[in-house]
MDTraj code that builds the backbone (N, CA, C; nanometers):
import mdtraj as md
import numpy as np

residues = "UNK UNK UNK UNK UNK UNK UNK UNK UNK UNK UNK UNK UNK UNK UNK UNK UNK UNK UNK UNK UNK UNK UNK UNK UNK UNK UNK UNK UNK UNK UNK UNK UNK UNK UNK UNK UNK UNK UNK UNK UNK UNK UNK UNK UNK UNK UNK UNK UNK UNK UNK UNK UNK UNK UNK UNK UNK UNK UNK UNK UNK UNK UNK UNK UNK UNK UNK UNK UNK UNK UNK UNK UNK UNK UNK UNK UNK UNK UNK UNK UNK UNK UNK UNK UNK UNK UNK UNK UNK UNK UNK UNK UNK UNK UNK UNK UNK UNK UNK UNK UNK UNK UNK UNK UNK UNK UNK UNK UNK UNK UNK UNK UNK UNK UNK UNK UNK UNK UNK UNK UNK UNK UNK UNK UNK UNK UNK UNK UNK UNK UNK UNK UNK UNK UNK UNK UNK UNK UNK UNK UNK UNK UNK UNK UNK UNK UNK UNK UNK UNK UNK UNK UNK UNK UNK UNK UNK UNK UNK UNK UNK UNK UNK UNK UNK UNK UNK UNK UNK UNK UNK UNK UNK UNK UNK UNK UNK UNK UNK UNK UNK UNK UNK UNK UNK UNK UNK UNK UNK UNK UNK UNK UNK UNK UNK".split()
xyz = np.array([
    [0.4207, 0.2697, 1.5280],
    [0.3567, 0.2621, 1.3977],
    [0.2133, 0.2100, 1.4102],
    [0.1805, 0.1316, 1.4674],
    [0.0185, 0.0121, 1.4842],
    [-0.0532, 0.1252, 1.5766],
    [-0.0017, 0.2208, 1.6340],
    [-0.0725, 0.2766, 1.7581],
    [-0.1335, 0.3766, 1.6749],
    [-0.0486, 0.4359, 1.5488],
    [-0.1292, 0.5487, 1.5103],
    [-0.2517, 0.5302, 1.3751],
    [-0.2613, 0.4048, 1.3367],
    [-0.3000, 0.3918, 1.2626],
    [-0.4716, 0.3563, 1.3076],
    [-0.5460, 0.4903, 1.1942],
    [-0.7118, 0.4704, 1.2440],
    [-0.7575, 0.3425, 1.2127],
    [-0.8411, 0.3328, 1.3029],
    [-0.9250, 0.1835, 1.2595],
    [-1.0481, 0.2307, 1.1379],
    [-1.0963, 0.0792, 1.0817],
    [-1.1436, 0.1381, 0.9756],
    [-1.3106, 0.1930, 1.0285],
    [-1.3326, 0.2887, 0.9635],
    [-1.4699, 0.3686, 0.9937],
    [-1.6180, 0.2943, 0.9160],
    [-1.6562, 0.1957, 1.0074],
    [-1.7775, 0.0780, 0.9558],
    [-1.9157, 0.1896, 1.0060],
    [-1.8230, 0.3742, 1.0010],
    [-2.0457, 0.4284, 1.0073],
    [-2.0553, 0.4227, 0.8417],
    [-1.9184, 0.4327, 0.7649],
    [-1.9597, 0.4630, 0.6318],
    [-2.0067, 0.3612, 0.5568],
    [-1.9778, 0.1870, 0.6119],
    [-2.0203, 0.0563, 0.5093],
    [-2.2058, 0.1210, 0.4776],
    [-2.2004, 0.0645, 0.3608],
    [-2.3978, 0.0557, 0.3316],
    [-2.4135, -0.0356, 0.3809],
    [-2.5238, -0.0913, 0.3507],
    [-2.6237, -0.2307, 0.3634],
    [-2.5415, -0.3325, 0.3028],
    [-2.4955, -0.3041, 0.1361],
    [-2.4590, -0.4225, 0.1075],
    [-2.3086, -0.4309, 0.0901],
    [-2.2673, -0.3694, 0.1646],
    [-2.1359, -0.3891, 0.1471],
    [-1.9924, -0.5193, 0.1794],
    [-1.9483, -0.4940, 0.0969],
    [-1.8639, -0.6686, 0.1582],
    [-1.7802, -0.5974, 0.2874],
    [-1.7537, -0.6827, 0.3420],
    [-1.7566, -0.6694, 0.5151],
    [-1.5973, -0.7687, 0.5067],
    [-1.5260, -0.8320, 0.3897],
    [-1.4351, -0.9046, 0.4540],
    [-1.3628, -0.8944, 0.2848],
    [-1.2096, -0.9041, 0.3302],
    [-1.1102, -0.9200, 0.2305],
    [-1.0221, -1.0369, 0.2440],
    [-1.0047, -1.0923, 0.1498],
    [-0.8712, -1.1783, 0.1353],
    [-0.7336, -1.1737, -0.0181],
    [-0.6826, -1.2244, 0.0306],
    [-0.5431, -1.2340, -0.0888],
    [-0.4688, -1.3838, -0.0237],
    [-0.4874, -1.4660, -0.1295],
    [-0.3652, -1.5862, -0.1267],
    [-0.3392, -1.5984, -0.2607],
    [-0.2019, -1.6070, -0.2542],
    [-0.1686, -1.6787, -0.3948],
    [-0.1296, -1.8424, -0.4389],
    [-0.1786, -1.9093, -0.3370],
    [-0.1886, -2.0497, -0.3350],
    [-0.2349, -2.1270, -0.2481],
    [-0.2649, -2.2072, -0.3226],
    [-0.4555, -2.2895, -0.2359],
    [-0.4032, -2.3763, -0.1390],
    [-0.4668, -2.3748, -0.0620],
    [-0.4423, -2.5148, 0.0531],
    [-0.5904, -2.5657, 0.1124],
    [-0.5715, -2.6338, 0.1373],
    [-0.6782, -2.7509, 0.1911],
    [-0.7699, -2.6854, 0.2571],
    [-0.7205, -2.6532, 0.3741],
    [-0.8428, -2.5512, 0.4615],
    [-0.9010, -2.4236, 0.3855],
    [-0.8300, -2.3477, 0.2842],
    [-0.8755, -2.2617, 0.2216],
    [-0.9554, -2.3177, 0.1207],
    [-0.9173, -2.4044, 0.0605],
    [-1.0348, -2.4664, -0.0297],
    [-1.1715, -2.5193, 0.0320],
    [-1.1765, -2.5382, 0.1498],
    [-1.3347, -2.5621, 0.2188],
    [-1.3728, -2.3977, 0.2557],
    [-1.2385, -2.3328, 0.3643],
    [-1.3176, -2.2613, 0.4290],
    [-1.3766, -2.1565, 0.3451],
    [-1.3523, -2.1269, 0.2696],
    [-1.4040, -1.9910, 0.1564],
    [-1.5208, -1.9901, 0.1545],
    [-1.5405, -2.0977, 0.0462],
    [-1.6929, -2.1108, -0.0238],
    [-1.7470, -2.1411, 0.1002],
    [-1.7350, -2.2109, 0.1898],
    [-1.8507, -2.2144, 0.3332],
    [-1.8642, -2.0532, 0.3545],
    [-1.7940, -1.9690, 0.3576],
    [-1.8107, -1.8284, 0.4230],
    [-1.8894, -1.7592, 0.3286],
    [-1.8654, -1.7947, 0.2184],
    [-1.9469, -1.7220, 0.0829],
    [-2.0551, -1.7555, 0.0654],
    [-2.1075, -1.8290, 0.1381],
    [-2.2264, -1.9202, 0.1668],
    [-2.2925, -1.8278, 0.2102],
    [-2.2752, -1.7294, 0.2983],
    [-2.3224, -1.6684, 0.4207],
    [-2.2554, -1.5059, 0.4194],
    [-2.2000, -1.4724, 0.3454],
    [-2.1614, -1.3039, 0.2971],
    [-2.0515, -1.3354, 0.1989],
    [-2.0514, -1.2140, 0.1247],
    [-1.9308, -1.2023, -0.0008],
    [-1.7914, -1.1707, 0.0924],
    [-1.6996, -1.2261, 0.0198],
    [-1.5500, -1.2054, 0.0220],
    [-1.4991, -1.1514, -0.0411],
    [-1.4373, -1.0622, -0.0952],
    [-1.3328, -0.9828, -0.1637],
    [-1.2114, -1.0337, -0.1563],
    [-1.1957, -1.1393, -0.2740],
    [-1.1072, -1.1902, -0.3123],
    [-0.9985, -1.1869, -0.4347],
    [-0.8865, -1.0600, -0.3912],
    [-0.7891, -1.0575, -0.4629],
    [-0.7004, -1.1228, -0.5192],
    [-0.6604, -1.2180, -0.4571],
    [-0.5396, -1.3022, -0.4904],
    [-0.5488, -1.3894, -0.5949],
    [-0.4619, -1.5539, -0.5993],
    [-0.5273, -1.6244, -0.7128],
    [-0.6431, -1.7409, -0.6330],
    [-0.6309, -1.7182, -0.4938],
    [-0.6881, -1.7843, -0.4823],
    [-0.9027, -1.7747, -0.4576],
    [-0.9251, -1.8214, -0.5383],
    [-1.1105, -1.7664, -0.5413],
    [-1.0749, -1.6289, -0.6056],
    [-1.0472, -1.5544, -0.6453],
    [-1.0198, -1.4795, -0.7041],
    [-1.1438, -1.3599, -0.7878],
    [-1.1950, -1.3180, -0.7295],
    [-1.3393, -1.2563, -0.7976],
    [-1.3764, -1.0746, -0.7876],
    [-1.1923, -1.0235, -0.7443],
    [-1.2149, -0.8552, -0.7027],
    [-1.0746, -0.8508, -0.7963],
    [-1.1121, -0.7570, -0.8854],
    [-0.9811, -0.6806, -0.9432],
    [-0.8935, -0.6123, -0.8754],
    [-0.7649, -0.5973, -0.8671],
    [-0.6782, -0.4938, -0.7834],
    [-0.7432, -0.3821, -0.8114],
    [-0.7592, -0.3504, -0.9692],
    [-0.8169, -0.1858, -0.9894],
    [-0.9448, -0.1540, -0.9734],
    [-0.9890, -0.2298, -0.8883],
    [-1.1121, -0.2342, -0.7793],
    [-1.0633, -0.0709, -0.7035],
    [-0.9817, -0.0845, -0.7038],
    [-0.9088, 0.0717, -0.5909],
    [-0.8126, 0.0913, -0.7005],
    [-0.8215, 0.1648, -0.7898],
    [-0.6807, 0.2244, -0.8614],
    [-0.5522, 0.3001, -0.7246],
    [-0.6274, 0.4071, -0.6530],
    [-0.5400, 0.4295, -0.5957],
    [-0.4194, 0.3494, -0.5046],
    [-0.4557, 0.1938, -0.5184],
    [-0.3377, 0.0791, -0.4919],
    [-0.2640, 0.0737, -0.5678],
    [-0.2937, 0.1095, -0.7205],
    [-0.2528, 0.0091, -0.8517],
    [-0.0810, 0.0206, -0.8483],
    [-0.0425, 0.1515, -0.8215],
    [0.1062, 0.1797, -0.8848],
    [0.1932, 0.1342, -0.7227],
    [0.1518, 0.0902, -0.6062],
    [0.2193, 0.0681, -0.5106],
    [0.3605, -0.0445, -0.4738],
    [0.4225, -0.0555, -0.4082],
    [0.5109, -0.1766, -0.4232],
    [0.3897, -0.3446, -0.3481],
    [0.4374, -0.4379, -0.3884],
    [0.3532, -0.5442, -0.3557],
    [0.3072, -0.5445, -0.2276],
    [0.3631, -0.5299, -0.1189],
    [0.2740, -0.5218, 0.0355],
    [0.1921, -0.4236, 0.0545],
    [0.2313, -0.2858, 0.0229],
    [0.1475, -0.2414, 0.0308],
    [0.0490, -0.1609, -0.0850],
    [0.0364, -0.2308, -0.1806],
    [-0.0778, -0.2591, -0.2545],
    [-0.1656, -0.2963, -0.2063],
    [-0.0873, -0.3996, -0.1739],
    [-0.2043, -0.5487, -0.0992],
    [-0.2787, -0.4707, 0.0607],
    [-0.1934, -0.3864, 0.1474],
    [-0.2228, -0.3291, 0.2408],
    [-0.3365, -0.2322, 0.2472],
    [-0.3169, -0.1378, 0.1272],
    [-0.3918, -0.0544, 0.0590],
    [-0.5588, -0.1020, 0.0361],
    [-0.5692, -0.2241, -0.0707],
    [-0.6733, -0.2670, -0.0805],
    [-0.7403, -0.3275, 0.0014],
    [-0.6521, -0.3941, 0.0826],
    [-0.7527, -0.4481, 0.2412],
    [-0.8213, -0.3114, 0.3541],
    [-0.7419, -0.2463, 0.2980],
    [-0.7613, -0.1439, 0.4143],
    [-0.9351, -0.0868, 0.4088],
    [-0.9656, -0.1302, 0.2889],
    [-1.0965, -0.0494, 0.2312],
    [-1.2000, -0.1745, 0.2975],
    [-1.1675, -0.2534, 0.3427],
    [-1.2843, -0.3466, 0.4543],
    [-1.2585, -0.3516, 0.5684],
    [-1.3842, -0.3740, 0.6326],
    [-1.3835, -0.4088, 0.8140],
    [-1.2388, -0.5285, 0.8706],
    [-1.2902, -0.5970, 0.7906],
    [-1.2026, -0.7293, 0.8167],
    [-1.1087, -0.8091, 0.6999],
    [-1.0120, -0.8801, 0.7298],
    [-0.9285, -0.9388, 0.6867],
    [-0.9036, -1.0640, 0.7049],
    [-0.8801, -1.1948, 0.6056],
    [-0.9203, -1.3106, 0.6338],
    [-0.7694, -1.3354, 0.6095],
    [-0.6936, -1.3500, 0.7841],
    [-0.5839, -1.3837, 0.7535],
    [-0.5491, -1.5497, 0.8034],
    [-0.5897, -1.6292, 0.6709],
    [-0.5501, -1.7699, 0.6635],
    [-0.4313, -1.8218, 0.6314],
    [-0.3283, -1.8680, 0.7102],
    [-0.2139, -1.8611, 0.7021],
    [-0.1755, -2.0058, 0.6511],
    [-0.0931, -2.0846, 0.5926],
    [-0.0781, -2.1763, 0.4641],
    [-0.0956, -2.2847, 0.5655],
    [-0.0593, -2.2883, 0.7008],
    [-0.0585, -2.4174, 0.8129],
    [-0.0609, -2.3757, 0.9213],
    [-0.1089, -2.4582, 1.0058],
    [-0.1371, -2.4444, 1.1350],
    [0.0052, -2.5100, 1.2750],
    [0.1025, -2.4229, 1.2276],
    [0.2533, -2.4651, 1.2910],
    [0.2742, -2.3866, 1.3971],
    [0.3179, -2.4416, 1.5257],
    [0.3673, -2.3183, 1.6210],
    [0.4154, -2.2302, 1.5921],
    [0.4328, -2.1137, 1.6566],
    [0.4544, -1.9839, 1.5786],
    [0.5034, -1.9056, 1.4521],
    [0.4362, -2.0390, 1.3873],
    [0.4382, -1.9441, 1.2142],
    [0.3027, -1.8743, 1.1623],
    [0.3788, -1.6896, 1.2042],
    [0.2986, -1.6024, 1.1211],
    [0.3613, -1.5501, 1.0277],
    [0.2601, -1.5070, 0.9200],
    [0.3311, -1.4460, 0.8240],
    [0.2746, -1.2756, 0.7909],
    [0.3110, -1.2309, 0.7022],
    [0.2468, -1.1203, 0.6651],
    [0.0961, -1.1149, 0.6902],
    [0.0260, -1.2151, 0.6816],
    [-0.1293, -1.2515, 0.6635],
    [-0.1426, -1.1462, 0.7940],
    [-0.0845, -1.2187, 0.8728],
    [-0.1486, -1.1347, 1.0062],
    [-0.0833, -1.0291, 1.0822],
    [0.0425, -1.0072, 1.0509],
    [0.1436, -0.8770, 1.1178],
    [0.0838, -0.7631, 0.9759],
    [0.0813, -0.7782, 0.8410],
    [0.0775, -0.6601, 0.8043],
    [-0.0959, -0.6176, 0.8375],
    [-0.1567, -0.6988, 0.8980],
    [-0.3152, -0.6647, 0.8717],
    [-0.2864, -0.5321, 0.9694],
    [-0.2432, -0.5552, 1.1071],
    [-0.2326, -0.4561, 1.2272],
    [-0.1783, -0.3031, 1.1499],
    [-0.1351, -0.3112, 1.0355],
    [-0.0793, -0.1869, 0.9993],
    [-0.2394, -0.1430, 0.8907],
    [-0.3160, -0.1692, 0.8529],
    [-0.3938, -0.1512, 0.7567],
    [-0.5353, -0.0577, 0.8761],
    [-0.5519, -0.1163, 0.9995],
    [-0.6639, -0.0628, 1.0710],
    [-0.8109, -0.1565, 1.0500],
    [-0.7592, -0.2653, 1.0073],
    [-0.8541, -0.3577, 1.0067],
    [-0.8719, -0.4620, 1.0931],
    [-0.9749, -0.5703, 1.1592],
    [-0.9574, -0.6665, 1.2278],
    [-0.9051, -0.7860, 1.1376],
    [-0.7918, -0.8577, 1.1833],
    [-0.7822, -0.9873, 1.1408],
    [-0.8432, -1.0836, 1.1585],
    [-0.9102, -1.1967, 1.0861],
    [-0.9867, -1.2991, 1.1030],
    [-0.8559, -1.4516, 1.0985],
    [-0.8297, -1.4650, 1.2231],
    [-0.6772, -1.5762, 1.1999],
    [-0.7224, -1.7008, 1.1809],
    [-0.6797, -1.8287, 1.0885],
    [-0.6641, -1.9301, 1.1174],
    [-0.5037, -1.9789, 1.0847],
    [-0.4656, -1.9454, 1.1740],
    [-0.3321, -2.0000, 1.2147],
    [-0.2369, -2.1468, 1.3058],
    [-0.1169, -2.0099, 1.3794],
    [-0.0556, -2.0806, 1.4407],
    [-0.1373, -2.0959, 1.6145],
    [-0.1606, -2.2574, 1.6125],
    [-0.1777, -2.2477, 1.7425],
    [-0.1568, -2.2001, 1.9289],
    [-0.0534, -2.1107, 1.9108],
    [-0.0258, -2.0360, 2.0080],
    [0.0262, -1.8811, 1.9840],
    [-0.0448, -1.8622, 1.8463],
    [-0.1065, -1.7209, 1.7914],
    [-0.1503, -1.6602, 1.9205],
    [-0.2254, -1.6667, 2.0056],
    [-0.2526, -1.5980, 2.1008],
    [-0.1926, -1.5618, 2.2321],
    [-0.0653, -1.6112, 2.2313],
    [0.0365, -1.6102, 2.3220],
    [0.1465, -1.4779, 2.2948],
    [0.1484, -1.4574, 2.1749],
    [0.2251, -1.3040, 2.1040],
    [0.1307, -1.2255, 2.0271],
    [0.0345, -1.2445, 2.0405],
    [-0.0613, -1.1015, 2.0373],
    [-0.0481, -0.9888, 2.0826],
    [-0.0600, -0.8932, 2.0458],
    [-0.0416, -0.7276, 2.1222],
    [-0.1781, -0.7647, 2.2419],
    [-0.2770, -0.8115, 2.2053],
    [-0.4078, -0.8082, 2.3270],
    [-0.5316, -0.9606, 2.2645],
    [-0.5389, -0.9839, 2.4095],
    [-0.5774, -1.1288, 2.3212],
    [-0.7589, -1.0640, 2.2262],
    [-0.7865, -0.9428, 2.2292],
    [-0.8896, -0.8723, 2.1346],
    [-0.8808, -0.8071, 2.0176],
    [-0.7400, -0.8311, 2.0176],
    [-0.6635, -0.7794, 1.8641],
    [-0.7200, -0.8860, 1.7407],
    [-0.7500, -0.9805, 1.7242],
    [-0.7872, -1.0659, 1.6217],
    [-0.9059, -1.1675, 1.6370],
    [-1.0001, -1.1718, 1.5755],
    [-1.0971, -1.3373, 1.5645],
    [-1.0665, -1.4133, 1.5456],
    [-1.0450, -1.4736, 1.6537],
    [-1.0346, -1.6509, 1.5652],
    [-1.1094, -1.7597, 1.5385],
    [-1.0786, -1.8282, 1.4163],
    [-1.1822, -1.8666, 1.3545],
    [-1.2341, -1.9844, 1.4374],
    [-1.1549, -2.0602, 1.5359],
    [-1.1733, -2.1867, 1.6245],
    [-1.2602, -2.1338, 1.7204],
    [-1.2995, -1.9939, 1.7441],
    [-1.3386, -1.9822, 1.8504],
    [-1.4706, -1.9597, 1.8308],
    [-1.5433, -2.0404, 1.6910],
    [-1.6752, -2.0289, 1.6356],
    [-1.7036, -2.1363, 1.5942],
    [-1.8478, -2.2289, 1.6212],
    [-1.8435, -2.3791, 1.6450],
    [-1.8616, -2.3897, 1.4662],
    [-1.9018, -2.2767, 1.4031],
    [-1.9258, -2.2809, 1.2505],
    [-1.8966, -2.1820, 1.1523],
    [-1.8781, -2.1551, 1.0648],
    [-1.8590, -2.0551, 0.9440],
    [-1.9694, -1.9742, 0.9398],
    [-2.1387, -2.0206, 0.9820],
    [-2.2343, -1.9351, 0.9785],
    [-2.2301, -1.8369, 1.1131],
    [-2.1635, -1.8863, 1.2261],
    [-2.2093, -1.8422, 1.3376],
    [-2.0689, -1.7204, 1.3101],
    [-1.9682, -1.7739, 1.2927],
    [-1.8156, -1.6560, 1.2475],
    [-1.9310, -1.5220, 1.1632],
    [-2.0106, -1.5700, 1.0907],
    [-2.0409, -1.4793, 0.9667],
    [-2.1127, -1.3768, 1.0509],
    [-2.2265, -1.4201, 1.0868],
    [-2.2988, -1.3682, 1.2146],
    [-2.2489, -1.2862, 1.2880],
    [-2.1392, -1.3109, 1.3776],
    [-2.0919, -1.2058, 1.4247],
    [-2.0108, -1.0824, 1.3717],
    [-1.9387, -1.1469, 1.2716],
    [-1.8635, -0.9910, 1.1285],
    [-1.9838, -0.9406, 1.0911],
    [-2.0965, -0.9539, 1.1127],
    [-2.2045, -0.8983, 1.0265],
    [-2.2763, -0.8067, 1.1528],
    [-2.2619, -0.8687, 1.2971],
    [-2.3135, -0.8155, 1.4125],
    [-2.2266, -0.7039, 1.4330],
    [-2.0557, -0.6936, 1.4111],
    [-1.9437, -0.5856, 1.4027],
    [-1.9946, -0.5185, 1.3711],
    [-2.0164, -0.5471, 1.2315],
    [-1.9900, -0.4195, 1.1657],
    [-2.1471, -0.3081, 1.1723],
    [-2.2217, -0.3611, 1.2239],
    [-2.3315, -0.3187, 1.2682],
    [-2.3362, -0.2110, 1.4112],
    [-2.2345, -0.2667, 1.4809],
    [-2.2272, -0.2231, 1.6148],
    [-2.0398, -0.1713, 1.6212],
    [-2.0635, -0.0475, 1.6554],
    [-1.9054, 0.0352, 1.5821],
    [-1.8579, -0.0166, 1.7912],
    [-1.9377, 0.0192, 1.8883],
    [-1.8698, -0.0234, 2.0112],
    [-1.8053, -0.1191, 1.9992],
    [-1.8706, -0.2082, 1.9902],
    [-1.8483, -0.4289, 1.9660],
    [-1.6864, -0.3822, 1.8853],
    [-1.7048, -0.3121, 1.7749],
    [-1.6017, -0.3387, 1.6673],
    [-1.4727, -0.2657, 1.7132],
    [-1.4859, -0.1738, 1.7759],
    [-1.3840, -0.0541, 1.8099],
    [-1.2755, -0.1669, 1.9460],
    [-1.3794, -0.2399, 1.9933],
    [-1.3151, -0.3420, 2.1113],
    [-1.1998, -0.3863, 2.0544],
    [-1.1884, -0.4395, 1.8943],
    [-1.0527, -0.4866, 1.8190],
    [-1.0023, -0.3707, 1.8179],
    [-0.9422, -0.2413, 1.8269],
    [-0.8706, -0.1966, 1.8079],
    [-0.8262, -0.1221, 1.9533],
    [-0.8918, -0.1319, 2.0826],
    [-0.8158, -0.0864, 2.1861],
    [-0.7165, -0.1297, 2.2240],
    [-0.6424, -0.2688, 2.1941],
    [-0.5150, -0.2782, 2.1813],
    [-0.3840, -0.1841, 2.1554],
    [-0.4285, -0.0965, 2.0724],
    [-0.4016, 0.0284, 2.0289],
    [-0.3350, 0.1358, 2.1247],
    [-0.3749, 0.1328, 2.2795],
    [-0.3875, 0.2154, 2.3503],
    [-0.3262, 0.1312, 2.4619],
    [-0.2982, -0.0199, 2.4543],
    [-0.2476, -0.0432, 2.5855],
    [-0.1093, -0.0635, 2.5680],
    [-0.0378, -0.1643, 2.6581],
    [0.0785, -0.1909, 2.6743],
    [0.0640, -0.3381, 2.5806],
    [0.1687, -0.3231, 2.4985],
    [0.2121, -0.4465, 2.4439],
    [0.2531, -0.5441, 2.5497],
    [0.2217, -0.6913, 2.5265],
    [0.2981, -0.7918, 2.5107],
    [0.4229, -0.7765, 2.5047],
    [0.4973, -0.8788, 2.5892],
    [0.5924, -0.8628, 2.5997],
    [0.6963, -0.9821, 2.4153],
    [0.5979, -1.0837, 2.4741],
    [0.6035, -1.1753, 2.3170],
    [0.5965, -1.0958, 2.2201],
    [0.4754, -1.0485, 2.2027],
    [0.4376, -0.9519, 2.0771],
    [0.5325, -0.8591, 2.0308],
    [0.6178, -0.7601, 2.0945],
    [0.7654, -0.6793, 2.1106],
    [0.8481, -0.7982, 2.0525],
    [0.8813, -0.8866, 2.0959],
    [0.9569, -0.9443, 2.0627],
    [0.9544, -1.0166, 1.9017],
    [0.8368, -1.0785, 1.8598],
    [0.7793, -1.1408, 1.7412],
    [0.7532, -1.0129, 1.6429],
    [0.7089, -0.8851, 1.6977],
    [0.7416, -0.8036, 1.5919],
    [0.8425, -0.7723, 1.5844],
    [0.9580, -0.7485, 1.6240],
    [1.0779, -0.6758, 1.6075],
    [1.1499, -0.8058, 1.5466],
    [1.1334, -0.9076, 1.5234],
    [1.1857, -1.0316, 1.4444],
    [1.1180, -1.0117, 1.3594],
    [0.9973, -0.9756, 1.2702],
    [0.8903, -0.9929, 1.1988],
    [0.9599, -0.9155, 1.0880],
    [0.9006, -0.8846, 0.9841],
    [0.9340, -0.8646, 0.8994],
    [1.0206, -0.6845, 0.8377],
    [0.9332, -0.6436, 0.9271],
    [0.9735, -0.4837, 0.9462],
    [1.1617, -0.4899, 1.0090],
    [1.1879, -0.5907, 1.0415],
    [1.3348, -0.5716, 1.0926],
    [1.4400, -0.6882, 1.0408],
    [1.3989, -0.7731, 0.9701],
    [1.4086, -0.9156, 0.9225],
    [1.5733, -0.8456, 0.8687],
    [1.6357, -0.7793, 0.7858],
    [1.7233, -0.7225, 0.7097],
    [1.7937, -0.6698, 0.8286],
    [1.7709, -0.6237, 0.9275],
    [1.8541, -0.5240, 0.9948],
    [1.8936, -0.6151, 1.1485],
    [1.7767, -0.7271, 1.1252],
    [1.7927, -0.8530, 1.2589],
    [1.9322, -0.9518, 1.1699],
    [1.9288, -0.9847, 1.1073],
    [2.0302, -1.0794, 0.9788],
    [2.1367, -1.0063, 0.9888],
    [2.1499, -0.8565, 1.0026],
    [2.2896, -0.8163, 1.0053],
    [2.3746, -0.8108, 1.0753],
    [2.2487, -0.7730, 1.2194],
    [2.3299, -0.7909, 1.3567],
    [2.3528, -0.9436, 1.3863],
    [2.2949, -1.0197, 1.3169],
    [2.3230, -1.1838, 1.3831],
    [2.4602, -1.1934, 1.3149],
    [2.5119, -1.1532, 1.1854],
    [2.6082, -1.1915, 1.1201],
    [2.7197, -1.1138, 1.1629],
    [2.7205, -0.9698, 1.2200],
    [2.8572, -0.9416, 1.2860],
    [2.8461, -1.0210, 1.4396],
    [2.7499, -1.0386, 1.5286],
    [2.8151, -1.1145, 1.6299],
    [2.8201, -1.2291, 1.6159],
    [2.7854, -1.3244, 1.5183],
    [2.8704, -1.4197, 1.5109],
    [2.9919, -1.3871, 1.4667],
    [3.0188, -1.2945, 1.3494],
    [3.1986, -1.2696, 1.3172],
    [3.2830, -1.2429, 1.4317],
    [3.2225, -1.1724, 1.5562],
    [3.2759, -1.1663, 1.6302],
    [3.3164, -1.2672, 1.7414],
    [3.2038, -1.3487, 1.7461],
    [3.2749, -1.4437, 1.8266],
    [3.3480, -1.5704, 1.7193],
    [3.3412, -1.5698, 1.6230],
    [3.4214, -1.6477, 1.5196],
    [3.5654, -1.5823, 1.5889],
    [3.5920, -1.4569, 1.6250],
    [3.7450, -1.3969, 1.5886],
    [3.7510, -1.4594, 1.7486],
    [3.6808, -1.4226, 1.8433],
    [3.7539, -1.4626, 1.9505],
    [3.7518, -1.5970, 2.0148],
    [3.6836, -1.6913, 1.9226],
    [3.7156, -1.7895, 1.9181],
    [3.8779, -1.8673, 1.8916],
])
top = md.Topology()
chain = top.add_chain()
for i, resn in enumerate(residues, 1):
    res = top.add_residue(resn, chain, resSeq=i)
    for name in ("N", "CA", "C"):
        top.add_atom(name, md.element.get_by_symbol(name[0]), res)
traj = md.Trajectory(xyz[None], top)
């Protein structure tokens, strides 16, 4: 599924185009600084409730979708994706950053600290620690999307061999979450019986 999906095409952004999307529907601490620092320094496209300043019917063609991918839909229409995840806990990801890989956009993570250990390629995502500031992060999404080589580098992941973690954290992830729960519940019935 992630392999066939195009990355997004930054020959068509203009000049002033917003260059980054987000959606939260509830505020947390780091999101309440990091925003407005970034908005400081380029616009955000902000759907959710949180900062909130882009209509869904910004893109009608999202409007009638089921909730993920609405939300998938409308990110898909930027370079990047600001996937700020509610805490910074060992391997808790959420949608923020597994559904971005399906949209063809780069993720911008501030996450789980060993986020980079189940990555498909450690060039699959930005992270935000790995920029001493919010101006210098901005700088370079702005240098991306300028330079389609630089940018295309996030999506050759695309083309290699997964992670072996990454296989594993997606196929637990959400795409299998219903069909992982079912098989856990007959082999436990089963060893319940031969118990």
């Amino acid at each position: 599924m992630w392999r066939t999906i195009q990355p997004f095409d930054i020959t068509k952004l203009s000049p002033n185009s917003t260059l980054v999307s987000f959606v939260a529907s509830h505020m947390t601490e780091y999101r309440r600084t990091f925003i407005p620092s970034l908005q400081e320094h380029m616009s955000v496209a902000s759907f959710g409730f949180v900062y909130h300043n882009t209509p869904w019917d910004h893109y009608p063609e999202c409007l009638n979708l089921g909730k993920f991918e609405k939300k998938n839909c409308v990110i898909s229409n930027y370079p990047f994706y600001l996937a700020l995840e509610s805490c910074q806990e060992k391997d808790y990801s959420t949608e923020k950053l597994w559904n971005t890989f399906k949209t063809g956009v780069v993720p911008i993570l501030w996450g789980a600290p060993n986020a980079r250990s189940y990555l498909p390629h450690p060039k699959s995502v930005i992270f935000v620690e790995d920029f001493p500031n919010v101006e210098e992060l901005s700088n370079y999404l702005k240098y991306l999307a300028k330079n389609e080589t630089a940018y295309l580098e996030y999506h050759k992941w695309k083309t290699m061999k997964f992670s072996d973690e990454f296989e594993k954290k997606s196929y637990m992830g959400l795409r299998n979450m219903e069909c992982n729960i079912c098989k856990e519940v007959a082999r436990q019935r089963i060893l319940d019986e031969w118990s």
